[in-house]
PDB file of N, CA, C, O and CB in Angstrom:
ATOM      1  N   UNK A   1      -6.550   8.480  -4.397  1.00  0.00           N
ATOM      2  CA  UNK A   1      -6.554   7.547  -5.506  1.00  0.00           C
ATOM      3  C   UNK A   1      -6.926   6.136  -5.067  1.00  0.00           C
ATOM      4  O   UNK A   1      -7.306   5.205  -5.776  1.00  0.00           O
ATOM      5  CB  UNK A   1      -5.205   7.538  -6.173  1.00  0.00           C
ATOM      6  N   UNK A   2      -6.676   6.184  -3.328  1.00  0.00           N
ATOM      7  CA  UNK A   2      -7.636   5.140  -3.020  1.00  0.00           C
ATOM      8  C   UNK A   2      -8.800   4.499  -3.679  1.00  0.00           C
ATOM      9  O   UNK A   2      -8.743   3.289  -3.456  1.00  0.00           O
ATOM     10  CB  UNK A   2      -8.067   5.472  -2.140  1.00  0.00           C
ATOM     11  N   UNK A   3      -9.880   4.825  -4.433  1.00  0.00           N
ATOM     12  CA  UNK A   3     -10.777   4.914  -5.111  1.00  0.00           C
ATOM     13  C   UNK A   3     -10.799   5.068  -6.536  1.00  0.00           C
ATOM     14  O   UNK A   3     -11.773   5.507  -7.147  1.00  0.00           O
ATOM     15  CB  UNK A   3     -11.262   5.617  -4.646  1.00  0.00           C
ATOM     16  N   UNK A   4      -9.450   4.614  -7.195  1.00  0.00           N
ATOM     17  CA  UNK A   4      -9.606   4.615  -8.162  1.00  0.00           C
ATOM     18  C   UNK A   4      -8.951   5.266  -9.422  1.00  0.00           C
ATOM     19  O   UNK A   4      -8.325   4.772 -10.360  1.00  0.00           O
ATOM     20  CB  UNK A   4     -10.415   4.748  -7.969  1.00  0.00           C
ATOM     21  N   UNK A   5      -9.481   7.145  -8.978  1.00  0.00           N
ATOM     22  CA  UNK A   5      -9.184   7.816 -10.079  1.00  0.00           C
ATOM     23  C   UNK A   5      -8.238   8.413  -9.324  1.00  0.00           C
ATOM     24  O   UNK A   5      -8.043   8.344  -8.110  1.00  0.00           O
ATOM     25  CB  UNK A   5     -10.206   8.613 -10.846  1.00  0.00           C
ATOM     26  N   UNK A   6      -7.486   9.204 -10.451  1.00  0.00           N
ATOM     27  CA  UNK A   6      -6.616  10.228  -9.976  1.00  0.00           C
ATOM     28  C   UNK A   6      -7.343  11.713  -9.848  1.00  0.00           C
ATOM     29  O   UNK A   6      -8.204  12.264 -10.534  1.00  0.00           O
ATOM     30  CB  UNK A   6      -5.394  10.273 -10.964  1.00  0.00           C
ATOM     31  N   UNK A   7      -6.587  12.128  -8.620  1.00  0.00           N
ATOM     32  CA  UNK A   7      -7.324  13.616  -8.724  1.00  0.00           C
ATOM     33  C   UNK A   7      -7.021  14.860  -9.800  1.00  0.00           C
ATOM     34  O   UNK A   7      -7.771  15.790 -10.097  1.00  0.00           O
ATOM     35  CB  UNK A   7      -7.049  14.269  -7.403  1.00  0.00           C
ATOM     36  N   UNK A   8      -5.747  14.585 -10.259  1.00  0.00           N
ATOM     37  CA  UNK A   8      -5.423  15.650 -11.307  1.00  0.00           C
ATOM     38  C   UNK A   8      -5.851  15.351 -12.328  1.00  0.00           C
ATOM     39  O   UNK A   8      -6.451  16.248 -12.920  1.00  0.00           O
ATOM     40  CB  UNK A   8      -4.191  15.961 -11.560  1.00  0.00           C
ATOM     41  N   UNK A   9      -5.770  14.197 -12.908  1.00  0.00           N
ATOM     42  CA  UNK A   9      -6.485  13.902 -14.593  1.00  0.00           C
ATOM     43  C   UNK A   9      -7.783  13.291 -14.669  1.00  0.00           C
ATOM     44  O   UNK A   9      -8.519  13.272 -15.656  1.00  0.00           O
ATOM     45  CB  UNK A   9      -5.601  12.821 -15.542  1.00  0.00           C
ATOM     46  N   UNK A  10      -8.036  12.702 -13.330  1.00  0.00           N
ATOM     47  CA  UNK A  10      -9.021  12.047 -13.762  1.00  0.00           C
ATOM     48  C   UNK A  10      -9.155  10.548 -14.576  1.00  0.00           C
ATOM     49  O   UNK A  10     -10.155   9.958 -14.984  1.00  0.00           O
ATOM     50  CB  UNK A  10      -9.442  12.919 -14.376  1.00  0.00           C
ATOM     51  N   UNK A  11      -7.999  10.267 -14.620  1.00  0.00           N
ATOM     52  CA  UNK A  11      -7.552   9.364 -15.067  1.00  0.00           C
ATOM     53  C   UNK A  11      -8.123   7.512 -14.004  1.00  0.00           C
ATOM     54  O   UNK A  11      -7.875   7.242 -12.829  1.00  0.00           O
ATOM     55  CB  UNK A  11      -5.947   9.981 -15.115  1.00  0.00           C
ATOM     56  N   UNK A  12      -8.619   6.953 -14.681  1.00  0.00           N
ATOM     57  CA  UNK A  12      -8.800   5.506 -13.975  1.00  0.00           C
ATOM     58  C   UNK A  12      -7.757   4.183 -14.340  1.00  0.00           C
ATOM     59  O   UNK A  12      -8.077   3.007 -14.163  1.00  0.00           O
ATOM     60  CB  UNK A  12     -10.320   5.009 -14.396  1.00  0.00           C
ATOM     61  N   UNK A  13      -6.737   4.542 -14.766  1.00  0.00           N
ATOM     62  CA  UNK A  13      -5.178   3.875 -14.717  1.00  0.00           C
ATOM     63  C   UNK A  13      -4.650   4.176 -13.386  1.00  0.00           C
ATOM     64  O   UNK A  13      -4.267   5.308 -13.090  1.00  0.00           O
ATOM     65  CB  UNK A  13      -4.052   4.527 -15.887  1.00  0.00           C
ATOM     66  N   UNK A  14      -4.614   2.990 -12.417  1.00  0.00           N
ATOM     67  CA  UNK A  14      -3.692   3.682 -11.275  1.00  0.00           C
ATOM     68  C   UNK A  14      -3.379   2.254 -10.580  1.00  0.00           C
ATOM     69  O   UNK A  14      -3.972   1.358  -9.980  1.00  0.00           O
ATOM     70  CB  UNK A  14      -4.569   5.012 -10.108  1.00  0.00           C
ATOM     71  N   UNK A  15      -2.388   2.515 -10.924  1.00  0.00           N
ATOM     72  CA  UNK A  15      -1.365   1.162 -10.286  1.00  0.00           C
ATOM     73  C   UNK A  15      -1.090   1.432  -8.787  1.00  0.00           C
ATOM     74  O   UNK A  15      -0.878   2.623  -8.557  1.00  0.00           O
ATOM     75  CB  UNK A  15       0.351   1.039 -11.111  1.00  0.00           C
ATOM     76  N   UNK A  16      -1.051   0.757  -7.901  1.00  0.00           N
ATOM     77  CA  UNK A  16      -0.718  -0.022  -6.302  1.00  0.00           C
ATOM     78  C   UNK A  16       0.299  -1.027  -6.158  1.00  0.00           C
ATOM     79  O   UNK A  16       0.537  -2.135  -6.638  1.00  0.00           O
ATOM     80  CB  UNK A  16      -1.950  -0.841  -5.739  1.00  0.00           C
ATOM     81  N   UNK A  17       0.905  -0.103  -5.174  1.00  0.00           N
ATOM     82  CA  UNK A  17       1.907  -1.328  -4.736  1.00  0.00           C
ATOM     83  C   UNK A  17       2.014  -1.036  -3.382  1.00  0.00           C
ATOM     84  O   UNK A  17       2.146   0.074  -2.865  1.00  0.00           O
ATOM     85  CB  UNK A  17       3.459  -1.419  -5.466  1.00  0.00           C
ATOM     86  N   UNK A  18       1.929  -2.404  -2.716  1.00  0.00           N
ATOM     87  CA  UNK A  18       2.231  -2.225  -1.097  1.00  0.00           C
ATOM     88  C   UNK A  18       3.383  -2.192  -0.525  1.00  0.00           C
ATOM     89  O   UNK A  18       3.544  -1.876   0.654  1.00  0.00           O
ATOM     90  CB  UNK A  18       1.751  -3.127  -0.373  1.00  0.00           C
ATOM     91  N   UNK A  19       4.441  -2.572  -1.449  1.00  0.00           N
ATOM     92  CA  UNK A  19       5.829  -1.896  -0.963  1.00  0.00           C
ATOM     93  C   UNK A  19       6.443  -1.241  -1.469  1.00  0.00           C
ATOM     94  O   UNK A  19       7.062  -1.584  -2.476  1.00  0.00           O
ATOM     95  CB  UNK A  19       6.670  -2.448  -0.701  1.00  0.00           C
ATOM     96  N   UNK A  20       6.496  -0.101  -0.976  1.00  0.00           N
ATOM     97  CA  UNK A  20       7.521   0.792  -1.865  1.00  0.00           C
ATOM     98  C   UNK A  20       9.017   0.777  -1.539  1.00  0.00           C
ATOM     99  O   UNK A  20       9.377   1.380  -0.528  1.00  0.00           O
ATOM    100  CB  UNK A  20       7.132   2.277  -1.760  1.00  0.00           C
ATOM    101  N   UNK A  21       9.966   0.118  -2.332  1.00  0.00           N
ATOM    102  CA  UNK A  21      11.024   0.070  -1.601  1.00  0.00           C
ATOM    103  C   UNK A  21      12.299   0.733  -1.975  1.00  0.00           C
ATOM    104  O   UNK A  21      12.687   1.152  -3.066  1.00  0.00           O
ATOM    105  CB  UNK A  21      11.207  -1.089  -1.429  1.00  0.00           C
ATOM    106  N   UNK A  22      12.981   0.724  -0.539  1.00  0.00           N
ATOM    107  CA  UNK A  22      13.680   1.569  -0.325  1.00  0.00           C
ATOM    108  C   UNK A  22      15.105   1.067  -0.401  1.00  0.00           C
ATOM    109  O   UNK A  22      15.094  -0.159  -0.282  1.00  0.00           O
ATOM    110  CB  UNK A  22      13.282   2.112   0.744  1.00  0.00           C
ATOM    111  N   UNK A  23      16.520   1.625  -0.578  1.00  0.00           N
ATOM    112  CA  UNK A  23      17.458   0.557  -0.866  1.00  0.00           C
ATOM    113  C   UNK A  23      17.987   1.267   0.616  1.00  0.00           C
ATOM    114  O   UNK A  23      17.952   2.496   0.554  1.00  0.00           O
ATOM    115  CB  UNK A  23      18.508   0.465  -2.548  1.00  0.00           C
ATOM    116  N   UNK A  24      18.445   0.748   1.870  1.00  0.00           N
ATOM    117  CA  UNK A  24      18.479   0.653   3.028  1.00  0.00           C
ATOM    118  C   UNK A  24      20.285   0.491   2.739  1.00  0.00           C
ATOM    119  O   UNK A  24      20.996   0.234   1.767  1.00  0.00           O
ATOM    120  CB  UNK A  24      17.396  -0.537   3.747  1.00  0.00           C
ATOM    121  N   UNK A  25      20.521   0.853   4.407  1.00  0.00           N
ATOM    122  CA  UNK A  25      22.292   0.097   4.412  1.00  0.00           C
ATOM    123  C   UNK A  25      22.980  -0.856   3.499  1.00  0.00           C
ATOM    124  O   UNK A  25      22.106  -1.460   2.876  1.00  0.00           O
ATOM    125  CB  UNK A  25      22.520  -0.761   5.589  1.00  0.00           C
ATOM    126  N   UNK A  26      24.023  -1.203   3.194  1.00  0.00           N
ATOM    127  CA  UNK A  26      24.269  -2.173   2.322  1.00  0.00           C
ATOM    128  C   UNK A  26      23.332  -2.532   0.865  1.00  0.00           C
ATOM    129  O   UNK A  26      23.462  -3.378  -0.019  1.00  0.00           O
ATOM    130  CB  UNK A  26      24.274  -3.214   3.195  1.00  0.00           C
ATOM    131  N   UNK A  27      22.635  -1.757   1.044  1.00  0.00           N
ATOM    132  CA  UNK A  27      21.746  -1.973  -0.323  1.00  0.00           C
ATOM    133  C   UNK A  27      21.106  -2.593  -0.496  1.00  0.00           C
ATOM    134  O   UNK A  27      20.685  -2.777  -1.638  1.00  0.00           O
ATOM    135  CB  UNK A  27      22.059  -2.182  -1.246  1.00  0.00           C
ATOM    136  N   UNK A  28      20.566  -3.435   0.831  1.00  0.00           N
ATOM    137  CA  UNK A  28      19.583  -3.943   1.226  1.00  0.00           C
ATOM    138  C   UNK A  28      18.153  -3.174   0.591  1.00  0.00           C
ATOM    139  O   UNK A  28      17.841  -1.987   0.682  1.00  0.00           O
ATOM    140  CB  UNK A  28      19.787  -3.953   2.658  1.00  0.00           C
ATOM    141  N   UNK A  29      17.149  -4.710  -0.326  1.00  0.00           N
ATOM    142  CA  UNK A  29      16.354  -3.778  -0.490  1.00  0.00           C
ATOM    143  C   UNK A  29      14.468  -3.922   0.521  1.00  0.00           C
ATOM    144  O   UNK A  29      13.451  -4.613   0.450  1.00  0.00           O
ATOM    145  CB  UNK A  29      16.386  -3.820  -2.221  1.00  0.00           C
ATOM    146  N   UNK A  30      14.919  -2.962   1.209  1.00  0.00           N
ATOM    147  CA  UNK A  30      13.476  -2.863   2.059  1.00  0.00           C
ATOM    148  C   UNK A  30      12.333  -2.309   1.596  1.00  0.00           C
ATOM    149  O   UNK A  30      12.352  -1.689   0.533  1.00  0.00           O
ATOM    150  CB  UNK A  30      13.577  -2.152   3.192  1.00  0.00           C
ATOM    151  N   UNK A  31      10.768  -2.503   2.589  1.00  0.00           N
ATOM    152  CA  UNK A  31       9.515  -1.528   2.062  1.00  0.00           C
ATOM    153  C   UNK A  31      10.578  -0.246   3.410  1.00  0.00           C
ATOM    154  O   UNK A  31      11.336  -0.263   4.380  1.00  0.00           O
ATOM    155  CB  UNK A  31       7.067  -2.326   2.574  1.00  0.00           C
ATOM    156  N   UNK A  32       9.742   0.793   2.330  1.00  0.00           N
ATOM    157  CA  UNK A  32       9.673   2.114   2.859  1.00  0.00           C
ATOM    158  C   UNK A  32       8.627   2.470   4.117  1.00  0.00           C
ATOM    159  O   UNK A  32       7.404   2.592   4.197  1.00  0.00           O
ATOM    160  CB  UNK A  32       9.342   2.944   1.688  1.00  0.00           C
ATOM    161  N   UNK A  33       9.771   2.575   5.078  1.00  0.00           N
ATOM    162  CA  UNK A  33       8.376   2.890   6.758  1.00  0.00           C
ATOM    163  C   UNK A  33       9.084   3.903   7.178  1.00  0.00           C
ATOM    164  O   UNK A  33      10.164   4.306   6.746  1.00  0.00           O
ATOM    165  CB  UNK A  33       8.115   1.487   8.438  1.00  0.00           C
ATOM    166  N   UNK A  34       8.102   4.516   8.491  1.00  0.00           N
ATOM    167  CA  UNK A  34       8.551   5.507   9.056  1.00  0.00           C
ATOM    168  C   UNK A  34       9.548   5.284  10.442  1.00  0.00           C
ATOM    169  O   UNK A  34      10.250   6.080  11.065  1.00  0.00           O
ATOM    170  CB  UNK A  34       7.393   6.225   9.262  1.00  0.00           C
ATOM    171  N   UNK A  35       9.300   3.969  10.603  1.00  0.00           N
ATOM    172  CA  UNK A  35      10.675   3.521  11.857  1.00  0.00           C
ATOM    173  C   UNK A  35      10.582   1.606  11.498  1.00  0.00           C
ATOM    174  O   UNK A  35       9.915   0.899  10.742  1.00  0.00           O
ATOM    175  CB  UNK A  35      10.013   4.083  14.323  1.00  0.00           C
ATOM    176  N   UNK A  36      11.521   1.407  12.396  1.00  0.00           N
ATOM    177  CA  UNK A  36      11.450   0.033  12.690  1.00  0.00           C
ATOM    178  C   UNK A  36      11.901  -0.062  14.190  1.00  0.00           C
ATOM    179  O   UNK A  36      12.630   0.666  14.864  1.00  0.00           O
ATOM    180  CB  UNK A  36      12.350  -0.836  11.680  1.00  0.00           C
ATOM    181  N   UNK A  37      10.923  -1.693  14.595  1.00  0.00           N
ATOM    182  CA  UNK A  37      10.489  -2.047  16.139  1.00  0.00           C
ATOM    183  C   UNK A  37      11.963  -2.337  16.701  1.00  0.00           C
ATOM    184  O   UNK A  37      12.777  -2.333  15.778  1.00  0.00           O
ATOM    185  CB  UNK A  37       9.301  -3.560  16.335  1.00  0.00           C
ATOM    186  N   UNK A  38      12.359  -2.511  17.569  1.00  0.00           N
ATOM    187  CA  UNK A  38      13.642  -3.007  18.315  1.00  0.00           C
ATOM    188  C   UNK A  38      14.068  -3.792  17.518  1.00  0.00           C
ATOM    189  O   UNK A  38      13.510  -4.592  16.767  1.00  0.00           O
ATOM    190  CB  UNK A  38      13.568  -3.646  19.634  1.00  0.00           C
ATOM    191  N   UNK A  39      15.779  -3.372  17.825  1.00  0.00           N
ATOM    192  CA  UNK A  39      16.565  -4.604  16.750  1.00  0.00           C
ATOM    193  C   UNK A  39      16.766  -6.177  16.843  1.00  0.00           C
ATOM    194  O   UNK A  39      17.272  -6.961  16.040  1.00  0.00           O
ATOM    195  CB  UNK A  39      17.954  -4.285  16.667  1.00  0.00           C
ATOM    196  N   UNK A  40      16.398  -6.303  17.651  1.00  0.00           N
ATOM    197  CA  UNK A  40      15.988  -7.583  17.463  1.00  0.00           C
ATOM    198  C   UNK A  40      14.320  -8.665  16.785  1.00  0.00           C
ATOM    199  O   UNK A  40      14.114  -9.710  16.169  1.00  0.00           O
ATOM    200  CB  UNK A  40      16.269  -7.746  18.707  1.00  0.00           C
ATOM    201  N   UNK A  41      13.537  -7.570  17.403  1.00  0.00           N
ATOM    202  CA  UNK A  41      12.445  -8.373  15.966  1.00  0.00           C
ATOM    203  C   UNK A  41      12.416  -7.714  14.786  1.00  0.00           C
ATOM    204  O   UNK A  41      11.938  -8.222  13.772  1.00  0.00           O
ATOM    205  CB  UNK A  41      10.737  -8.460  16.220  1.00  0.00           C
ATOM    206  N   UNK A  42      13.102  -6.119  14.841  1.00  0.00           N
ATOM    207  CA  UNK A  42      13.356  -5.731  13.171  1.00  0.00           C
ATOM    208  C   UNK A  42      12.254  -5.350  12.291  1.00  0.00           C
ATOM    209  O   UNK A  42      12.369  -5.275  11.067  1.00  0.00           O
ATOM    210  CB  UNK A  42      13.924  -6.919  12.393  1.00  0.00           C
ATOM    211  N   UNK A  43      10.932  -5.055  13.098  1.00  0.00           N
ATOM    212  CA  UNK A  43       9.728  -5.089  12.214  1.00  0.00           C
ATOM    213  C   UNK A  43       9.741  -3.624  11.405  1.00  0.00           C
ATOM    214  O   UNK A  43      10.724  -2.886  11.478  1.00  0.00           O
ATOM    215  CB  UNK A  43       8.264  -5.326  13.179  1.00  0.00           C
ATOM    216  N   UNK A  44       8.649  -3.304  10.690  1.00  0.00           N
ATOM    217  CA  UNK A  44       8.998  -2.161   9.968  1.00  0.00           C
ATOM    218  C   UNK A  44       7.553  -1.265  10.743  1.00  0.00           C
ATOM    219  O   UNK A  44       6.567  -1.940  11.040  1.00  0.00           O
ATOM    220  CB  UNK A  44       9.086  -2.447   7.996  1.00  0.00           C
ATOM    221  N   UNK A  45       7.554  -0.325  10.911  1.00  0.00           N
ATOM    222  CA  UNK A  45       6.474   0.061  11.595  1.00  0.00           C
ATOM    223  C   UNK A  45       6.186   1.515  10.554  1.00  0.00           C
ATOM    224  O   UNK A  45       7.123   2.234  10.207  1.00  0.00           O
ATOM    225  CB  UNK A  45       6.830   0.264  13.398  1.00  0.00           C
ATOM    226  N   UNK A  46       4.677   1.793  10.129  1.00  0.00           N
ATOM    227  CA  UNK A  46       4.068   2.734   9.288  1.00  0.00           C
ATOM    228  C   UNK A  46       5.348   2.488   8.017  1.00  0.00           C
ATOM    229  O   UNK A  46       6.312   3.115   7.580  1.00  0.00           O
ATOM    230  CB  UNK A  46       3.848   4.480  10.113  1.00  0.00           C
ATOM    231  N   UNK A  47       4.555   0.966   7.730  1.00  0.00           N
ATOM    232  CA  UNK A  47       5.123   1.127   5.988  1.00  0.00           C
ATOM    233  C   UNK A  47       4.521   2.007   5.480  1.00  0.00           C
ATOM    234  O   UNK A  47       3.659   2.724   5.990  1.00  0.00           O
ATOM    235  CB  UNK A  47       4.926  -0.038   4.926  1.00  0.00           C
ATOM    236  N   UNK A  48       4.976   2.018   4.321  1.00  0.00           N
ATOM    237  CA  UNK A  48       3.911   2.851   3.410  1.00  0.00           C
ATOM    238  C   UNK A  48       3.697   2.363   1.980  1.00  0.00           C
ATOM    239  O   UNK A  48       4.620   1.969   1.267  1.00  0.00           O
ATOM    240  CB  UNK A  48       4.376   4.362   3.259  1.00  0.00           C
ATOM    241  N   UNK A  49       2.446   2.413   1.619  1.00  0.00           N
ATOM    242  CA  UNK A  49       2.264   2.055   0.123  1.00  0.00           C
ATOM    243  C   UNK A  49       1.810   2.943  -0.500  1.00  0.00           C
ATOM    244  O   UNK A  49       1.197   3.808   0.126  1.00  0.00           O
ATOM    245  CB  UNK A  49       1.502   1.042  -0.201  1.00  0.00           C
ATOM    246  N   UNK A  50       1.938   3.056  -1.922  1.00  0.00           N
ATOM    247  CA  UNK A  50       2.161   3.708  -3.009  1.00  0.00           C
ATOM    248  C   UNK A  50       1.216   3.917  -4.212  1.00  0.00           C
ATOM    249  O   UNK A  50       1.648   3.477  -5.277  1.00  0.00           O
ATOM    250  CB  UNK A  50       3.122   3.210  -3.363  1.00  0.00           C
ATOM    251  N   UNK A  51       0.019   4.504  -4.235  1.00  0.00           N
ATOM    252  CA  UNK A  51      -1.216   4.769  -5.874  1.00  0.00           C
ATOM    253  C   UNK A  51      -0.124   5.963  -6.886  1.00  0.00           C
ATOM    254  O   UNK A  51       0.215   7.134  -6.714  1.00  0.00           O
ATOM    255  CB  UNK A  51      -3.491   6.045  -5.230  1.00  0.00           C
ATOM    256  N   UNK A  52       0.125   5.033  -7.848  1.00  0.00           N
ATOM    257  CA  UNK A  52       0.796   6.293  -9.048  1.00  0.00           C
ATOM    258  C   UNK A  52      -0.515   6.405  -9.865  1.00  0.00           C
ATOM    259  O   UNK A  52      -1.301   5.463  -9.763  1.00  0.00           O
ATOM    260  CB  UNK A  52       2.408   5.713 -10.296  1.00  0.00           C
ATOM    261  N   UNK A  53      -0.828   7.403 -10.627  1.00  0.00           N
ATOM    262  CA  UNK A  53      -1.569   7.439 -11.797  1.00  0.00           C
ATOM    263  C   UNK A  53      -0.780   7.410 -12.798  1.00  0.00           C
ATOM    264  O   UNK A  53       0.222   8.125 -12.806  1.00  0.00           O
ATOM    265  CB  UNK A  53      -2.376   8.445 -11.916  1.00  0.00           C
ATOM    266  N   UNK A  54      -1.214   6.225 -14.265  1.00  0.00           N
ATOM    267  CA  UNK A  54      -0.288   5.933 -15.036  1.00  0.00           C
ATOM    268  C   UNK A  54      -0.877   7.033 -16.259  1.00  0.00           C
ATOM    269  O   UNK A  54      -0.634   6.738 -17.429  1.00  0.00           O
ATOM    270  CB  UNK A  54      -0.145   4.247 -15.306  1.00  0.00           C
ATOM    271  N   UNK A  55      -1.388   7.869 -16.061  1.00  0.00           N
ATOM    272  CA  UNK A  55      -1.996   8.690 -16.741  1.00  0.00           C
ATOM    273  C   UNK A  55      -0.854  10.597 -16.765  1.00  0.00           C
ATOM    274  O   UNK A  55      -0.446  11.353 -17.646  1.00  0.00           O
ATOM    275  CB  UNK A  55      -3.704   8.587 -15.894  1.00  0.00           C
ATOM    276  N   UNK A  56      -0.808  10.558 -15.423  1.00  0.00           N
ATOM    277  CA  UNK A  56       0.116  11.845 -15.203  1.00  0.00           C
ATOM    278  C   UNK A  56       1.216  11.370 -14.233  1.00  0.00           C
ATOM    279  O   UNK A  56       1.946  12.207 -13.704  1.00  0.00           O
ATOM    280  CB  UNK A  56      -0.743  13.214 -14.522  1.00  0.00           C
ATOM    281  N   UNK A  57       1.346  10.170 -14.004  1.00  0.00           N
ATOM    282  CA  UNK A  57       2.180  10.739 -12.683  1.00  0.00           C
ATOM    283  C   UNK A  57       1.803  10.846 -11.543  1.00  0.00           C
ATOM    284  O   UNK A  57       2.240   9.978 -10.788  1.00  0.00           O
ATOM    285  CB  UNK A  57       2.563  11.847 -12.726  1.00  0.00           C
ATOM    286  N   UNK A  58       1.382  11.324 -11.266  1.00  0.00           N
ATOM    287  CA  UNK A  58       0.623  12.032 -10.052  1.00  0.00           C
ATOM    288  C   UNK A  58       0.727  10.713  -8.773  1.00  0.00           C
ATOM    289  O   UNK A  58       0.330   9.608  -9.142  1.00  0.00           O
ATOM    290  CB  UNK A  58      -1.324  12.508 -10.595  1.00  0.00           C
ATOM    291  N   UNK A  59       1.061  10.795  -7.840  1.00  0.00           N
ATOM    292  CA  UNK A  59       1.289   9.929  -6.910  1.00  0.00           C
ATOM    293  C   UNK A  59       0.634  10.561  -5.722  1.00  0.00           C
ATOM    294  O   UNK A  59       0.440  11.767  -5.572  1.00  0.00           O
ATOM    295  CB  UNK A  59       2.714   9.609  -6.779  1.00  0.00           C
ATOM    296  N   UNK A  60       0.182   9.185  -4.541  1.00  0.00           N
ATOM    297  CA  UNK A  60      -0.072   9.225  -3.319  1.00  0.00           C
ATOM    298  C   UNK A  60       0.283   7.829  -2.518  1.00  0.00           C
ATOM    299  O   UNK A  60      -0.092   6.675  -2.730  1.00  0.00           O
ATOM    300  CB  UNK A  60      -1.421   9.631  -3.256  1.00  0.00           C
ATOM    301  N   UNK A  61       1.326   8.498  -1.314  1.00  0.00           N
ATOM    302  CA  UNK A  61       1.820   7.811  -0.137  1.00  0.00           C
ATOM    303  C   UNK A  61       0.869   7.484   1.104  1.00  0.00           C
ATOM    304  O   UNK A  61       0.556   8.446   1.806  1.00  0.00           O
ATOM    305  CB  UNK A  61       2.887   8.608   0.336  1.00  0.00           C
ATOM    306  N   UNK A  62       0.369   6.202   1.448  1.00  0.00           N
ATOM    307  CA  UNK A  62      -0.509   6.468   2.898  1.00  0.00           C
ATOM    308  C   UNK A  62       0.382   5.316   3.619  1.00  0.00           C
ATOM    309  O   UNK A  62       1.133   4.526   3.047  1.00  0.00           O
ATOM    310  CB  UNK A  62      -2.576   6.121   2.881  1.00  0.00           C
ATOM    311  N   UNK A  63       0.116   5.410   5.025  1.00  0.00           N
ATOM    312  CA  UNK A  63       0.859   4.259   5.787  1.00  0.00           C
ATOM    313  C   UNK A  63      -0.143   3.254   5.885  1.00  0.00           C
ATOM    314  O   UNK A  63      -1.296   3.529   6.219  1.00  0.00           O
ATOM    315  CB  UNK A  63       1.443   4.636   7.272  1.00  0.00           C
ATOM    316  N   UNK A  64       0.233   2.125   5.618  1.00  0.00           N
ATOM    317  CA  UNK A  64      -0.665   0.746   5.771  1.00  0.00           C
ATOM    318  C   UNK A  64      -1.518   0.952   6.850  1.00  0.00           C
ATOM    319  O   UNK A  64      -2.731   1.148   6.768  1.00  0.00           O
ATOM    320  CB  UNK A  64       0.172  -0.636   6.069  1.00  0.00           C
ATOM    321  N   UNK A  65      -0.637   0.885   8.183  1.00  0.00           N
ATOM    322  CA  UNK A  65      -1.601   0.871   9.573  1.00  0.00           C
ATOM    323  C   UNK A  65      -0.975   1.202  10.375  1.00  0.00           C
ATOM    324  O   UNK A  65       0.010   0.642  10.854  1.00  0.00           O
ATOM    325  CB  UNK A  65      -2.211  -0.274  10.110  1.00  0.00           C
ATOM    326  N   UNK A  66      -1.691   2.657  10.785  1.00  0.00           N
ATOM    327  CA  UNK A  66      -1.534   3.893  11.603  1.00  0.00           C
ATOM    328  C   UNK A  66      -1.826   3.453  12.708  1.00  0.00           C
ATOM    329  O   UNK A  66      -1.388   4.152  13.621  1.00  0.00           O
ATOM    330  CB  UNK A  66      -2.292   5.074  11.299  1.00  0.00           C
ATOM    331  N   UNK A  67      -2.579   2.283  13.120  1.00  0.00           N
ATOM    332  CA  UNK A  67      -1.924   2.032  14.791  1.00  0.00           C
ATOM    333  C   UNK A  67      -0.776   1.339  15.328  1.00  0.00           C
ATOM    334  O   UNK A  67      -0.826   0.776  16.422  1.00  0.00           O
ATOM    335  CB  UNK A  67      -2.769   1.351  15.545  1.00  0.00           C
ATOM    336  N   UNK A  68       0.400   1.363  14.500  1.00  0.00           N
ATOM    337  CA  UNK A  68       1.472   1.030  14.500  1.00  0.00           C
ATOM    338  C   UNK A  68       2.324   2.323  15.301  1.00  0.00           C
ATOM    339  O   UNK A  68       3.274   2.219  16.076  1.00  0.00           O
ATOM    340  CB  UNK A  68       1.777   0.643  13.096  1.00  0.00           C
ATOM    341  N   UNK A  69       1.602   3.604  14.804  1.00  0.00           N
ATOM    342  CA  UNK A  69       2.427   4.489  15.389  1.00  0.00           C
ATOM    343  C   UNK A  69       2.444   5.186  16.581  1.00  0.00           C
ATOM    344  O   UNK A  69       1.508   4.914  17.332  1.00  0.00           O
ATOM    345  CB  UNK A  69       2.509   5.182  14.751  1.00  0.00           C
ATOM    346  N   UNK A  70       3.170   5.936  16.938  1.00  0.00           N
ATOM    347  CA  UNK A  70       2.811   6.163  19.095  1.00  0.00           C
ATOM    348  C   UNK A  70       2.164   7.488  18.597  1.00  0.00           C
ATOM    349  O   UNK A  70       1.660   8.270  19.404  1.00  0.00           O
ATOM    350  CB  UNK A  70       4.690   6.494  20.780  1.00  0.00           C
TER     351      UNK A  70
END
């Protein structure tokens, strides 16, 4: 949906958001990643952002930037 449409409807309604967030410990609200860097700089490593189609539903997850990960 990178591109636009959705693959199930076909639909060209498709909202982006670069954080998808997550409600963390204490209810803290964070973006959604696949780890975070040492606790002391705390970074978020392979966030991930979010294409819904406002047409069906239909969603896709990619990680921002995959050379973040080992």
């Amino acid at each position: 949906m990178k591109r636009g449409t959705c693959p199930k409807c076909t639909s060209s309604q498709v909202h982006h958001s670069a954080c998808v967030m997550d409600r963390g410990d204490g209810n803290a609200a964070l973006c959604l990643a696949l780890g975070r860097s040492d606790p002391i700089e705390a970074r978020d490593l392979g966030q991930f952002e979010v294409y819904v189609c406002r047409g069906c539903g239909f969603s896709e997850f990619y990680v921002i930037d995959t050379s973040e990960l080992e």
